[in-house]
LUMRO-271102 format. One line per field, with one value per residue (C-alpha): residue number from 0; residue in one letter; x, y, z. Coordinates in nm, 4 decimals. Layout:
<pts>
num = [NUM; ...]
residuo = [A; ...]
c1 = [X; ...]
c2 = [Y; ...]
c3 = [Z; ...]
</pts>
This chain:
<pts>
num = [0; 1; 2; 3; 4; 5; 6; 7; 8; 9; 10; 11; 12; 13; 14; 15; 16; 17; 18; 19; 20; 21; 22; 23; 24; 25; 26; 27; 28; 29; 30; 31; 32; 33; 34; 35; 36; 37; 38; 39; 40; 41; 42; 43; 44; 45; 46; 47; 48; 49; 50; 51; 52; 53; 54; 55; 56; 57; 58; 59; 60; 61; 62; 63; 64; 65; 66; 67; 68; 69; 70; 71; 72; 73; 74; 75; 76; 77; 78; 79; 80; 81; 82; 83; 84; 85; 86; 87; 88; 89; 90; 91; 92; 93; 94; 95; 96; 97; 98; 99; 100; 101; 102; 103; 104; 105; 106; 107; 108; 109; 110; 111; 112; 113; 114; 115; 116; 117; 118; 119; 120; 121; 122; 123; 124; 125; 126; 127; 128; 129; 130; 131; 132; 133; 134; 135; 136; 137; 138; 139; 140; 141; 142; 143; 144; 145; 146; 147; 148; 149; 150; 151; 152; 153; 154; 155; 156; 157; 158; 159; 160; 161; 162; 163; 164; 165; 166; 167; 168; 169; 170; 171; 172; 173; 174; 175; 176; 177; 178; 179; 180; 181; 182; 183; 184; 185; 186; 187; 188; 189; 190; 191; 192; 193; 194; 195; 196; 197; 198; 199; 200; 201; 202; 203; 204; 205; 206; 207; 208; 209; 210; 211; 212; 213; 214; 215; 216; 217; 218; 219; 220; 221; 222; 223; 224; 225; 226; 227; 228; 229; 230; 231; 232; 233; 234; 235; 236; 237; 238; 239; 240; 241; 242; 243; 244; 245; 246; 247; 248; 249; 250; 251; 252; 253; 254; 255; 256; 257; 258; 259; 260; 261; 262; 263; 264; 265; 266; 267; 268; 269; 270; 271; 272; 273; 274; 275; 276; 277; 278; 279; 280; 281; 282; 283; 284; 285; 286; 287; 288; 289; 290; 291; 292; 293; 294; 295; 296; 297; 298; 299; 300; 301; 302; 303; 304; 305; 306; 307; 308; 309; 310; 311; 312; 313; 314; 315; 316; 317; 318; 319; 320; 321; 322; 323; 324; 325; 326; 327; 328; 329; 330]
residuo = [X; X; X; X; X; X; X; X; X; X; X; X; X; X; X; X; X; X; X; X; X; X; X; X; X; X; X; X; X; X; X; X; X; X; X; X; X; X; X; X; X; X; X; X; X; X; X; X; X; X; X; X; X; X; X; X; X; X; X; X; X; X; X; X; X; X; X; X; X; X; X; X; X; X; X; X; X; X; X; X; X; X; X; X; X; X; X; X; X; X; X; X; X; X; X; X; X; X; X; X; X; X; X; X; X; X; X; X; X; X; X; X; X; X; X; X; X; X; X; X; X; X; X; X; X; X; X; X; X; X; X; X; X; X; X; X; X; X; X; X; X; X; X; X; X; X; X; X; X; X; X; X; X; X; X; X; X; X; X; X; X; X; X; X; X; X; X; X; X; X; X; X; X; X; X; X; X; X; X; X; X; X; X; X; X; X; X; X; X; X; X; X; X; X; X; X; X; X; X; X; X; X; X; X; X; X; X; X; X; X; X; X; X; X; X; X; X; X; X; X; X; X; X; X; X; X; X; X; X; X; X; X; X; X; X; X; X; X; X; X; X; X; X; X; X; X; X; X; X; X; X; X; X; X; X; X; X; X; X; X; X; X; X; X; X; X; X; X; X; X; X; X; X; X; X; X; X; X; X; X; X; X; X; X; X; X; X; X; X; X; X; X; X; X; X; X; X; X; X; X; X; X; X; X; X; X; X; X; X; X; X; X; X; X; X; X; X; X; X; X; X; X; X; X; X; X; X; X; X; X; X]
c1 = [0.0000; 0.3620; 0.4064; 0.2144; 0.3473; 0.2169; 0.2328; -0.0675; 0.0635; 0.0646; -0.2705; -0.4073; -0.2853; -0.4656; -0.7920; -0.7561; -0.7547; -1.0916; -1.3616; -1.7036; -2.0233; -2.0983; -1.8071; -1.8384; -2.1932; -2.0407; -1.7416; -1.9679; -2.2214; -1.9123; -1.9356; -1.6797; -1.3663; -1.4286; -1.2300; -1.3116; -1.0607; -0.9875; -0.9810; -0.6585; -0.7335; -0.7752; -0.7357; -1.0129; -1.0449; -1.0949; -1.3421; -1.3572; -1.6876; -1.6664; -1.9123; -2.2149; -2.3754; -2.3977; -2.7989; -2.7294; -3.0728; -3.3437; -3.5523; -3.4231; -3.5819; -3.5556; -3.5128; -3.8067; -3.9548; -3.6998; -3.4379; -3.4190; -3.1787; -3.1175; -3.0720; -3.1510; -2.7290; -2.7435; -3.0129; -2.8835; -2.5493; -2.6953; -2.8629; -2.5428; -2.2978; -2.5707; -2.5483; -2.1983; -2.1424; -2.3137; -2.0372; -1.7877; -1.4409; -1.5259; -1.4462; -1.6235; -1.4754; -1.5614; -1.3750; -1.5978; -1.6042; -1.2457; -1.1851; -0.9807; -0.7161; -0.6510; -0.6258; -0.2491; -0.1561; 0.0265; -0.3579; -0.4368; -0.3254; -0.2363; -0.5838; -0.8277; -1.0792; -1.3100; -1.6353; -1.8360; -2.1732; -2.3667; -2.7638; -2.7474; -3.1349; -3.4554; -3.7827; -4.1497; -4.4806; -4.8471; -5.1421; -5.4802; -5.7404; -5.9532; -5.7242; -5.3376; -5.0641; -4.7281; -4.4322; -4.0451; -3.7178; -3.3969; -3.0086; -2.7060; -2.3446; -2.0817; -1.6975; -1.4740; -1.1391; -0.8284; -0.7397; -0.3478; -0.3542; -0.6999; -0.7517; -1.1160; -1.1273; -1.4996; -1.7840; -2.1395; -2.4866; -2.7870; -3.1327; -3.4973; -3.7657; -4.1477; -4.4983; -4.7307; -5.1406; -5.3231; -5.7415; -5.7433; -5.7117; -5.3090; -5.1656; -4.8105; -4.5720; -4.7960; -4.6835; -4.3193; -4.0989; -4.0970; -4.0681; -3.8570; -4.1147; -4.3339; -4.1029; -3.9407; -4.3134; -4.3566; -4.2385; -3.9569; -3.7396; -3.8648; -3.6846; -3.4164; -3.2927; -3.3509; -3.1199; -2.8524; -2.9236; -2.8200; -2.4976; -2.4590; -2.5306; -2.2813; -1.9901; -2.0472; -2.2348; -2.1929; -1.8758; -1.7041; -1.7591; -1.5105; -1.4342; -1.2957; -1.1020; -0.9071; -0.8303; -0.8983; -0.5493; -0.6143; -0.8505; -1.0454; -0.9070; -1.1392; -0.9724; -1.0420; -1.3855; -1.4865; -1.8913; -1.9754; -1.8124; -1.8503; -1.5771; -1.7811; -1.8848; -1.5090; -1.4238; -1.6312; -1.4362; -1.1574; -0.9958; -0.9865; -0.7713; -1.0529; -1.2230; -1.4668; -1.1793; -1.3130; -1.6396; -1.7219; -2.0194; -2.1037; -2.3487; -2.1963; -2.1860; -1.8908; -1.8378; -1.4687; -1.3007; -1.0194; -0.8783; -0.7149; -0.4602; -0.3229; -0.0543; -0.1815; -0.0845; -0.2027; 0.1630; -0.0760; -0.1630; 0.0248; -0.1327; -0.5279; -0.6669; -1.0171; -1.1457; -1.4283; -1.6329; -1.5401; -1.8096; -1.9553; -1.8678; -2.0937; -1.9016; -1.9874; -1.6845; -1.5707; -1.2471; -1.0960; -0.8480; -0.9805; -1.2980; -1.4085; -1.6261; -1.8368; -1.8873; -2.2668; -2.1571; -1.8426; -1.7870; -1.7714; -1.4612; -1.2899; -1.3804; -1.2327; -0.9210; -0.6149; -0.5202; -0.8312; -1.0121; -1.2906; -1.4650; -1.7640; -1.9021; -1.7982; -2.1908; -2.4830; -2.5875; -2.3737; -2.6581; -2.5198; -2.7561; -2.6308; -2.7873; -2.7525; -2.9457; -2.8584; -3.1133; -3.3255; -3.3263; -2.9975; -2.6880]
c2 = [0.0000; 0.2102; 0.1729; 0.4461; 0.4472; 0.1683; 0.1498; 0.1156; -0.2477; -0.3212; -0.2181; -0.3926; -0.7359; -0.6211; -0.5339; -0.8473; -1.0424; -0.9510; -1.1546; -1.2228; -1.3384; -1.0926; -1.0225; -1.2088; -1.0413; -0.7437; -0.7839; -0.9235; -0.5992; -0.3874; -0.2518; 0.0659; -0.1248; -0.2799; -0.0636; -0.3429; -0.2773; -0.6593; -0.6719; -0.8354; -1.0151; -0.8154; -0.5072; -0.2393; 0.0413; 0.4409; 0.5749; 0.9810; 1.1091; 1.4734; 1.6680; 1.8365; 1.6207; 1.8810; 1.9864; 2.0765; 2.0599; 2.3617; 2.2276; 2.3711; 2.2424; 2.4721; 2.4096; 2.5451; 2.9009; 3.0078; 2.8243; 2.9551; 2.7836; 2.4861; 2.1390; 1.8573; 1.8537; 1.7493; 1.5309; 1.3039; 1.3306; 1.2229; 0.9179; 0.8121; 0.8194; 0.5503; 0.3208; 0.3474; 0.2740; -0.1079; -0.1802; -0.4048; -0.2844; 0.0306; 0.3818; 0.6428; 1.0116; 1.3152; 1.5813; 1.8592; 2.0610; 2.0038; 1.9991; 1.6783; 1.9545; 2.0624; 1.7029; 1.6455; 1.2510; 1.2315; 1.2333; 0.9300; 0.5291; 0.3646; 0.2182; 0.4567; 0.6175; 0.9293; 0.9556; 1.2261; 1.2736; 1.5499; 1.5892; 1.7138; 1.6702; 1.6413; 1.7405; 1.6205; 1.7509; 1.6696; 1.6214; 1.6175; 1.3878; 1.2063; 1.2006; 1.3322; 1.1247; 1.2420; 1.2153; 1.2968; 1.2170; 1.2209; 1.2147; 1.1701; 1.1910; 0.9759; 0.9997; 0.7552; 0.8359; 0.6987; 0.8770; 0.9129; 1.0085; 1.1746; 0.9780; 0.9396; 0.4955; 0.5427; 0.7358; 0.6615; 0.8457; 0.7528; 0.7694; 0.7654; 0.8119; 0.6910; 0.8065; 0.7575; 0.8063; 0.9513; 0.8431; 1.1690; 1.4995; 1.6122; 1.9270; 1.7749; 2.0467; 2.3076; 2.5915; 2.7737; 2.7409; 2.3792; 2.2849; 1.9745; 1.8588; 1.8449; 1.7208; 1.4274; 1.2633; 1.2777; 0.9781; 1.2713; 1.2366; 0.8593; 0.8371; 1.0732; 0.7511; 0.5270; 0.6673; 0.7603; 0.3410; 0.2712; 0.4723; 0.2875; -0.0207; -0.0320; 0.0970; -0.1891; -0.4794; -0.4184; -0.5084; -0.1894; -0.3097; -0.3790; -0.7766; -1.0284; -1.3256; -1.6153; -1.9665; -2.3389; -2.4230; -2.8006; -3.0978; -3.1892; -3.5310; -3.7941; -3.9521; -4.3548; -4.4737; -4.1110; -4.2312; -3.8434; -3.8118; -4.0142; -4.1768; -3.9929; -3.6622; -3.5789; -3.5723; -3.2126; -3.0808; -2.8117; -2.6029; -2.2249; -1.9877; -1.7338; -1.8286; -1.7101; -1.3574; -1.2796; -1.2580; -1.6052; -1.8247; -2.2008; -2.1312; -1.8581; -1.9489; -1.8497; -1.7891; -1.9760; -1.8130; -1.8757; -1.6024; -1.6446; -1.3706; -1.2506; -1.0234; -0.6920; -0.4762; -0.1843; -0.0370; 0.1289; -0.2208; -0.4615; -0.7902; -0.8402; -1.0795; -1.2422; -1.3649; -1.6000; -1.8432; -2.1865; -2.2996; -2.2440; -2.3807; -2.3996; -2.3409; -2.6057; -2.5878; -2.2599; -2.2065; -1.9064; -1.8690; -2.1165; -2.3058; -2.6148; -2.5563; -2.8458; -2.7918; -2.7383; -2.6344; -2.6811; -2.6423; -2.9927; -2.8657; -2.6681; -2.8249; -2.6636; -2.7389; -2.5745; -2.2136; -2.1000; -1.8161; -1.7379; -1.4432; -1.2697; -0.9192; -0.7726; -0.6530; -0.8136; -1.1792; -1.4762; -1.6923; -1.7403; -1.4375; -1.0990; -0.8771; -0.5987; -0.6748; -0.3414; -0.0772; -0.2229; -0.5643; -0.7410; -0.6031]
c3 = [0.0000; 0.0489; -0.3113; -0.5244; -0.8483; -1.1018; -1.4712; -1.6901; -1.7494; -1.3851; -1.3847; -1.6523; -1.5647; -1.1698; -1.3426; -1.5794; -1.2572; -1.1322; -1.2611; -1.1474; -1.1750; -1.4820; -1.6106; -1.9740; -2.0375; -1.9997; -2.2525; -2.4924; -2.4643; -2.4821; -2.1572; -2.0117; -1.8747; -1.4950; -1.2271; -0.9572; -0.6411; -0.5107; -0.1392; 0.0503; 0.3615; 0.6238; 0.3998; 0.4486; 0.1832; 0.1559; -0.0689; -0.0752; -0.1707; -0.2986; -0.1561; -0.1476; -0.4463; -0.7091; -0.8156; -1.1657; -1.2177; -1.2282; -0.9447; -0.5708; -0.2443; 0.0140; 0.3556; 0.4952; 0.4739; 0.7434; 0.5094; 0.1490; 0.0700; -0.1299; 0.0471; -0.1673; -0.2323; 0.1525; 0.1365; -0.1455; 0.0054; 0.3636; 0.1828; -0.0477; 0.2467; 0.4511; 0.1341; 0.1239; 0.4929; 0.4544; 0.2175; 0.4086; 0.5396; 0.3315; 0.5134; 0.3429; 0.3729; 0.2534; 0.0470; 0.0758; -0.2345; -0.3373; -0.7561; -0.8770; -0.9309; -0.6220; -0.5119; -0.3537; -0.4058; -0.0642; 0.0557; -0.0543; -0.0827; -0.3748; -0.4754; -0.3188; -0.5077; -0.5116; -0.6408; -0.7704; -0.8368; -1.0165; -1.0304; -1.3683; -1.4770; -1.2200; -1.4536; -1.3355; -1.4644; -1.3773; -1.6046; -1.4572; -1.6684; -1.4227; -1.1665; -1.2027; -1.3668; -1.2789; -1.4990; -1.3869; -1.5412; -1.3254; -1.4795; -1.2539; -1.3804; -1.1628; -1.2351; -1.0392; -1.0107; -0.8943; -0.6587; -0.6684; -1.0528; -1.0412; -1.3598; -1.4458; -1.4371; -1.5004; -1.5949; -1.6073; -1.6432; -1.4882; -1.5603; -1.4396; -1.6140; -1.5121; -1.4440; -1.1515; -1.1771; -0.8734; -0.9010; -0.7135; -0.7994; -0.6375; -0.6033; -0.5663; -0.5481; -0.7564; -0.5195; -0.5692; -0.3763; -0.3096; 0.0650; 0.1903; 0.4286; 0.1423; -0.1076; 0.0785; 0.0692; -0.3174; -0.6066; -0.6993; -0.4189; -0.4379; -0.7974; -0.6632; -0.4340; -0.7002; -0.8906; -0.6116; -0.5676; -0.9281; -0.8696; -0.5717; -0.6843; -1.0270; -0.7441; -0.4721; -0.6927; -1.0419; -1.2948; -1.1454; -0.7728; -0.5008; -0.4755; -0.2934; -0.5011; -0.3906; -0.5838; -0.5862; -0.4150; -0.3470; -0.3746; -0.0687; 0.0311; 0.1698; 0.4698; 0.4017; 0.5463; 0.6141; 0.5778; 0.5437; 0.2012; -0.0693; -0.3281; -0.5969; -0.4170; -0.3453; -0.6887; -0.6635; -0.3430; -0.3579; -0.0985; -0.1219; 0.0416; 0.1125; 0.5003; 0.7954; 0.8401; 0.4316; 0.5021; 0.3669; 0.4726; 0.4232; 0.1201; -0.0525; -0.4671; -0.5603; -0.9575; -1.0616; -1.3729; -1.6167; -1.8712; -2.1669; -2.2868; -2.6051; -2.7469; -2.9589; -3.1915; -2.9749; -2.7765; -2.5003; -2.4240; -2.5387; -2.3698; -2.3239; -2.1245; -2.1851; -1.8734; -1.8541; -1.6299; -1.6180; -1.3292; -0.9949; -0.6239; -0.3150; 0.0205; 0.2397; 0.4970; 0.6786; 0.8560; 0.9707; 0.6568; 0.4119; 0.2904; 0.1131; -0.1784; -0.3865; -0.7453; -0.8525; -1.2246; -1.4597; -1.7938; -1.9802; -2.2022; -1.9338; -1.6135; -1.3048; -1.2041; -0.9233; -1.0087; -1.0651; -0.9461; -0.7100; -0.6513; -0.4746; -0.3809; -0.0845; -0.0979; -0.2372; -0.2880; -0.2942; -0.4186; -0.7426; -0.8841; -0.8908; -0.6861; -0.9184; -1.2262; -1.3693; -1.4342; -1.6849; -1.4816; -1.6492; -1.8068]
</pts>
């Protein structure tokens, strides 16, 4: 963590390394490179959140009457700091309103990152035709950087865009200015956090999330007689070197991936590496530093074998679906 100077190489072959339940989907859609941070054991990680969350956007809540002023920057930034706080040995910190250029790399360690969000679009209109059908549409910009070289590692927009219809006549926010005690109770704010969940959700769950990976380091050897594992069950145990101190629970589906690499012509990156999933394990033995998985699914052409990887959220499911479907329900 001393060490904060790394080549583009040396991070290509890290990110190469981090594969995951929906990793190949992604590379086939053509998805933005993955800036997935893999977690060490033991290791926790800083993530700087600049702050307030920019409103970009025409609409201002104010405080109160006695408040003119505008606090829905607070308000989404109180909300995205809770999410952030249930990721696992994640500290959140804030940089309040600091520029990426005024950023000073002796703040940081070598693979922290800051995040910045921007609500660059909030619209909503109401039509009244027996009843009152609301409509809004809510855009977020998110840049992650790495921190050290305040290089931009990923950039993503988010939308929302949906309707509502009231059987009743509402007057939802049809008097200027707009209040927060009447706001916070109306499907704007509602979408608001929806959205501030899809950011949060493609930065803990999604192909650009932080994960924890290990390997198959051994087969699971049946002592002789053992009655509570069979000659032809073994033949699906492995050891991994990922236990109880990782987070990991007897249950947890863990995907196993290979990848494949290949020289290019490109001289910015001379080596690519095509990572893809080669099965699944069930963990059905905890320890404190290692676990014995069983093989539920393997590839008949590539079956799994030592050397291979693991890996697994540090949030969300390990029930061999991701939790993060993306925002249209699947990437």
């Amino acid at each position: 963590m001393t060490n904060r100077k790394f080549s583009d190489r040396k991070r290509l072959r890290l990110l190469s390394a981090i594969v995951f339940l929906t990793v190949l989907p992604v590379i086939l859609v053509g998805a933005r490179a993955a800036c997935a941070i893999v977690a060490e054991r033991g290791e926790r990680f800083n993530l700087y959140l600049v702050t307030p969350i920019q409103n970009n956007s025409v609409a201002k809540v104010w405080g109160s009457r006695y408040y003119p002023g505008d606090v829905l920057p607070e308000k989404m930034e109180d909300y995205f700091l809770r999410r952030l706080r249930q990721i696992p040995r994640l500290d959140p910190i804030v940089i309040a309103g600091v520029e990426p250029e005024y950023w000073t790399a002796s703040w940081f360690d070598m693979r922290d990152v800051v995040v910045k969000i921007s609500l660059e679009e909030f619209y909503y209109r109401k039509k009244d035709t027996l009843g009152s059908k609301v409509r809004w549409d809510v855009a977020l910009h998110m840049y992650i950087y790495d921190a050290p070289s305040r290089r931009i590692i990923y950039d993503s927009v988010i939308e929302r865009r949906d309707d509502r219809f009231y059987v009743l006549y509402t007057d939802m926010l049809e008097t200027k200015p707009i209040y927060w005690d009447e706001f916070k109770n109306t499907p704007y704010w509602s979408a608001i956090r929806h959205a501030l969940d899809d950011a949060f959700e493609e930065l803990a769950e999604g192909y650009n999330g932080y994960r924890i990976v290990g390997q198959i380091v051994a087969k699971a050897e049946r002592v002789d007689g053992s009655l509570s594992v069979s000659a032809k069950k073994q033949d699906k145990l492995y050891h991994i070197n990922l236990g109880r101190e990782d987070s990991v629970k007897v249950g947890d589906i863990f995907a196993v991936t290979r990848s494949s690499s290949v020289r290019t012509i490109a001289p910015e990156t001379p080596e690519m590496h095509f990572p893809q999933i080669v099965g699944r394990v069930r963990v059905v033995l905890v320890k404190g530093l290692d676990a014995v998985v069983e093989v539920i699914k393997e590839s008949s052409r590539g079956p799994i074998q030592l050397g291979d990887s693991v890996s697994a959220p540090l949030y969300g499911g390990r029930d061999g679906v991701p939790a993060y479907r993306g925002r249209d329900g699947g990437f």
